[in-house]
C-alpha positions in Angstrom: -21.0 37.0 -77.1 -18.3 35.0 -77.7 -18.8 34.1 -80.8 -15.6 34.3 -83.0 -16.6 36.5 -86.6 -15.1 35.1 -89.5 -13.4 37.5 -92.1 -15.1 37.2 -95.4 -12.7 36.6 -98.9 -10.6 39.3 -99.9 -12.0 39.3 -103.4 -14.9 40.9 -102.9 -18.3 38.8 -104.0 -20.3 40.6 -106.6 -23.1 43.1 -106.1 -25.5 44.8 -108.0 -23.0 48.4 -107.2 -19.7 46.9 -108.7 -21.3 45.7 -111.7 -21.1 48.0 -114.6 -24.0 49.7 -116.4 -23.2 48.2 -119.9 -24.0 44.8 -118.3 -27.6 45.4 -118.5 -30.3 45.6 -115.8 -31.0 42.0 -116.1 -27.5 41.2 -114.8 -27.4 43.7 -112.5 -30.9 41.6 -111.1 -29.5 38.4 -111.2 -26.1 39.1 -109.2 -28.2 40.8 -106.8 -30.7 37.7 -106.0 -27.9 35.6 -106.5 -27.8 32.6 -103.4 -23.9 33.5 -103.6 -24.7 37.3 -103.0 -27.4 36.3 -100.2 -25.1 34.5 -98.0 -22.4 36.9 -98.4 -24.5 39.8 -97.0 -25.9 37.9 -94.1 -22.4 37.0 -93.3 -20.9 40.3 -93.0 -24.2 41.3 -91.0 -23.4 38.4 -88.8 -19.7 39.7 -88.9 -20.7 43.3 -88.4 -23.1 41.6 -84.7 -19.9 39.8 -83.5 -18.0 42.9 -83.9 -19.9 44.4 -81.2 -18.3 45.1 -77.9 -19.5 43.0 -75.2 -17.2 43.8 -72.5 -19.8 46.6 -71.2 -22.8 44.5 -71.5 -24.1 42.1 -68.1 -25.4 38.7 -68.5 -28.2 39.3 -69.6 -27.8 41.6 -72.4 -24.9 39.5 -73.9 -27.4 36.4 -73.7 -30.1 38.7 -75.6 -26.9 39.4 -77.9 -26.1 35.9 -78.6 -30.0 35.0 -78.9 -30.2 37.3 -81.6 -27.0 36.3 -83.4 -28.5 32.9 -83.6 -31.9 34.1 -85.3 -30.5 36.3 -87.8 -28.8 32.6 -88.7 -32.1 30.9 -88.1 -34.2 33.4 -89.9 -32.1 33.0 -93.6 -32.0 29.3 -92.6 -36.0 29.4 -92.5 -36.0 31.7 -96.1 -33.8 29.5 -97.7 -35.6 26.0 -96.4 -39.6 27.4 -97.5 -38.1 27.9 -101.0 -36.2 24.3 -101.2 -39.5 23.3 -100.8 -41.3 24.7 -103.3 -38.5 24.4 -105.9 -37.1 21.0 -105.3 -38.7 17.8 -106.9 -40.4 15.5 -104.5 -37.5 12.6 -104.5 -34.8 15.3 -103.8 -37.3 17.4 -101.3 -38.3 14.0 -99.4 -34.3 13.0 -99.1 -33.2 16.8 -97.7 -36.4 16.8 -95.6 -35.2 13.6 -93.4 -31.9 15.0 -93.6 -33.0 18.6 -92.2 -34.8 16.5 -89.5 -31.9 14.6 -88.2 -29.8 17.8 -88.3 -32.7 19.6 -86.2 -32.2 16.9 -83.7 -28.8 16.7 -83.1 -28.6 21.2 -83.2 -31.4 20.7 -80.2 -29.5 18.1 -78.9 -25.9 19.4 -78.7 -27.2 22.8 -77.6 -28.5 21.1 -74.5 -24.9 19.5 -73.9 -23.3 23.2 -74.5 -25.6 24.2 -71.4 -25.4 21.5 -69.0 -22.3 23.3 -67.4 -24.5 26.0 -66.4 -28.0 24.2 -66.1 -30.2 26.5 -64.4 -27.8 29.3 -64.4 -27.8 32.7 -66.6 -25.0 31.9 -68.7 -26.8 28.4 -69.8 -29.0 30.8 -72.9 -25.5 32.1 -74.5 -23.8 28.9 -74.5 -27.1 27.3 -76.0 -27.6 30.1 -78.3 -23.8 30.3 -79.5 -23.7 26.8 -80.3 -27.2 26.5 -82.1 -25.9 29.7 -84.0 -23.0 27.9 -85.0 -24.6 24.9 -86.6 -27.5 27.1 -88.0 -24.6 28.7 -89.9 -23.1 26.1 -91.1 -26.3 24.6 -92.0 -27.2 27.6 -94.0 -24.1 27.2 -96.4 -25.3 23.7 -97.1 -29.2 24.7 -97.9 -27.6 27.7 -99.9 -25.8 25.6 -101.5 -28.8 23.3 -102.8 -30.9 25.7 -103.5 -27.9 27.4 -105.8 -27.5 23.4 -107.2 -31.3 23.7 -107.8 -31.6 26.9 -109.4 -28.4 26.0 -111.8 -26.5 28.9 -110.0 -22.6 28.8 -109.2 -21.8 28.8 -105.3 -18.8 28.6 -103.5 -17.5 28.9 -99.9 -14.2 30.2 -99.5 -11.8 28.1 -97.6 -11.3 30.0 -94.5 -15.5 29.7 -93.9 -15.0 26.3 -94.7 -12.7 26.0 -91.7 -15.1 27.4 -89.3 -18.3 26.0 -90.8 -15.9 22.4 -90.0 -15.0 23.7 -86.4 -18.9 24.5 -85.6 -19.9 20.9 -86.2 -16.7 18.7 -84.8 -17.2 14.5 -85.9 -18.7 12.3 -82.7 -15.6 10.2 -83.1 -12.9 13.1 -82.9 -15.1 14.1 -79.4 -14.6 10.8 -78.2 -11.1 10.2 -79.3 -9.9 12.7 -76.5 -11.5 10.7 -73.5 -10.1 7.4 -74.7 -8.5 5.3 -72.1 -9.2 3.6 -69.1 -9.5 6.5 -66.1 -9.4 5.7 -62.5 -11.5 7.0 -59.7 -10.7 4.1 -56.9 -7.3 2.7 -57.4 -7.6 0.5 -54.2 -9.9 -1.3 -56.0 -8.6 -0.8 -59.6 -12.2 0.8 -60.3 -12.4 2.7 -63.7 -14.4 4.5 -65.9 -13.5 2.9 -69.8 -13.9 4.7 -73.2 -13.1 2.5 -75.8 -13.5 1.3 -79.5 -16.3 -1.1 -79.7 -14.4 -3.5 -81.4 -11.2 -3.4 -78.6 -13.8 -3.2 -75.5 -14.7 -6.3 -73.6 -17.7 -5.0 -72.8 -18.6 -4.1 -76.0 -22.3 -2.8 -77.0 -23.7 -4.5 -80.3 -23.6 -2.0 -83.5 -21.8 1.0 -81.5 -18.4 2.6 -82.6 -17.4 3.0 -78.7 -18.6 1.9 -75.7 -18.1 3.7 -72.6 -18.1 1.0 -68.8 -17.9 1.9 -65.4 -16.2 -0.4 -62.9 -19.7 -2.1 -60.7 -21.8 0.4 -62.8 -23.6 1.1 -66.2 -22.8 0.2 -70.1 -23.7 2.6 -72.4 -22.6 3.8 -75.9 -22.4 6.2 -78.7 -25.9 4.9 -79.6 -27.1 7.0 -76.7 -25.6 10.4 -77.3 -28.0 12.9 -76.8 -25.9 15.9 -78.0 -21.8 16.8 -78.1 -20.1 19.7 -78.2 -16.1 19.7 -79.1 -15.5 19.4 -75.0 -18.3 17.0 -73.8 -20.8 14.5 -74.7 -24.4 13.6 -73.0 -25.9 10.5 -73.5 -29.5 10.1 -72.5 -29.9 6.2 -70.7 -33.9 5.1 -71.1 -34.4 2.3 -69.1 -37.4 1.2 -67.8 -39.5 4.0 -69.0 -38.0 6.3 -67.4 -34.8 8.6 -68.3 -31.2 9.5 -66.6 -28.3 11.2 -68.5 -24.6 11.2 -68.1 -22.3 14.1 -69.3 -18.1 13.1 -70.1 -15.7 16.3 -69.5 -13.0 17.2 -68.5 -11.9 19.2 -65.0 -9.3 22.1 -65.0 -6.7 20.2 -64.5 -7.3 17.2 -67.1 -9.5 15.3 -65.2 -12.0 13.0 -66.5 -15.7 13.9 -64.9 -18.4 11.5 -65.3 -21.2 13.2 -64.2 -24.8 11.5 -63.7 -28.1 13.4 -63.8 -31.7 11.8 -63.2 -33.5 14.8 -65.3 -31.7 17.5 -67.5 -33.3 20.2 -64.7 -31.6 22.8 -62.3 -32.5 20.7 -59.4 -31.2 16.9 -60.6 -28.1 19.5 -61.6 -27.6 20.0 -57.6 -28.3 16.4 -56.8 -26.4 14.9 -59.6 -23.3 12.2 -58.5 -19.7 12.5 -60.3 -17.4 10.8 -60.4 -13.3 12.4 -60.9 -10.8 10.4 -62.5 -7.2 10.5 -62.9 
């Protein structure tokens, strides 16, 4: 996998060994059910997985390796969300329950966009898997840290997990902020693919933060992403009961690619249309 571990703080976190016996067994119980002492031994498994030399292993097995990288993630994140639920009050359990919802959605979502580069292809279930991993992480440390708020426990995240729990889950508007501009695929005609604020765009879409135009083509809009990484975005166009996608990256050498697909399948991936901009 490529999936980059993260070094745990050097101060080490409590456990039931370093406390001392004149503590009391009760305290020795506490810090080791702790949410705090939880997380920090899944992370140093997760650490101990990404340690792992892949460099031996073929495609498959590193996609198997990734695959289970993600569910040791998944499986705390599923621990930690049955006992929300039967410790939260219903007004606070009803408000995390949409939130978990939407944050389902957009994890499928931008673990499809991770993929589309290799629709089809072997590599597609590690780049799915690492990014779902990523996000179930960082989704973790937030449940963790609810059900901590919930059970009157301290919890903390020290900073450099912070920074890659931030880096798992980049903002929509930082993605788009590196294909803003006006790109051109057909200077003869001055034809151009646009990604601009909403509020500078003449061709803006009502209640979006961009719109993205396409010279003699279609209007679409942040209100259509279907799911982002930190080096593309998918948007999902519905028109007419049926659906098409469109993917924004960039080339090798800096080029913009707007890429069209009429289904998010291996074979619309080998008839899709894209266009290359300078």
């Amino acid at each position: 996998s490529t999936t980059k571990p993260v070094q745990l703080p050097a101060t080490p976190l409590p456990t039931a060994e370093n406390v001392s016996a004149s503590e009391g067994t009760d305290t020795k119980e506490n810090v080791t059910n702790s949410i705090q002492n939880e997380i920090a031994d899944i992370e140093a498994k997760s650490i101990a997985h990404c340690s792992i030399d892949t460099s031996y292993m073929g495609q498959q097995e590193m996609n198997r390796h990734s695959a289970e990288w993600y569910k040791l993630w998944d499986d705390e994140l599923n621990s930690l969300w049955s006992r929300l639920s039967a410790e939260l009050d219903a007004d606070t359990k009803a408000k995390v329950l949409e939130e978990q919802r939407a944050w389902i959605k957009k994890k499928e979502g931008n673990a499809t966009a991770a993929g589309i580069s290799a629709l089809g292809g072997t590599l597609q279930p590690l780049l799915e898997s690492e990014v779902a991993g990523e996000m179930t992480r960082a989704r973790v440390y937030t449940l963790a840290g609810y059900l901590a708020d919930a059970r009157k426990e301290s919890f903390s995240i020290a900073p450099e997990i912070q920074e890659s729990l931030n880096a798992a889950d980049p903002s929509l508007d930082t993605v788009f902020e590196q294909f803003q501009g006006q790109w051109i695929f057909d200077e003869s005609r001055g034809a151009c693919v646009g990604i601009e604020r909403t509020e500078n765009c003449s061709y803006a879409v009502e209640g979006s933060n961009w719109t993205v135009w396409v010279t003699g083509g279609d209007l679409f809009s942040d209100l259509d992403v279907y799911g982002y990484t930190d080096a593309n975005i998918l948007f999902k166009i519905t028109r007419g009961g049926s659906d098409s996608f469109y993917e924004l990256s960039f080339g090798p050498d800096k080029q913009l690619f707007l890429m069209y697909l009429t289904a998010l399948t291996p074979e619309a991936m080998n008839d899709s249309d894209v266009i290359i901009c300078e």
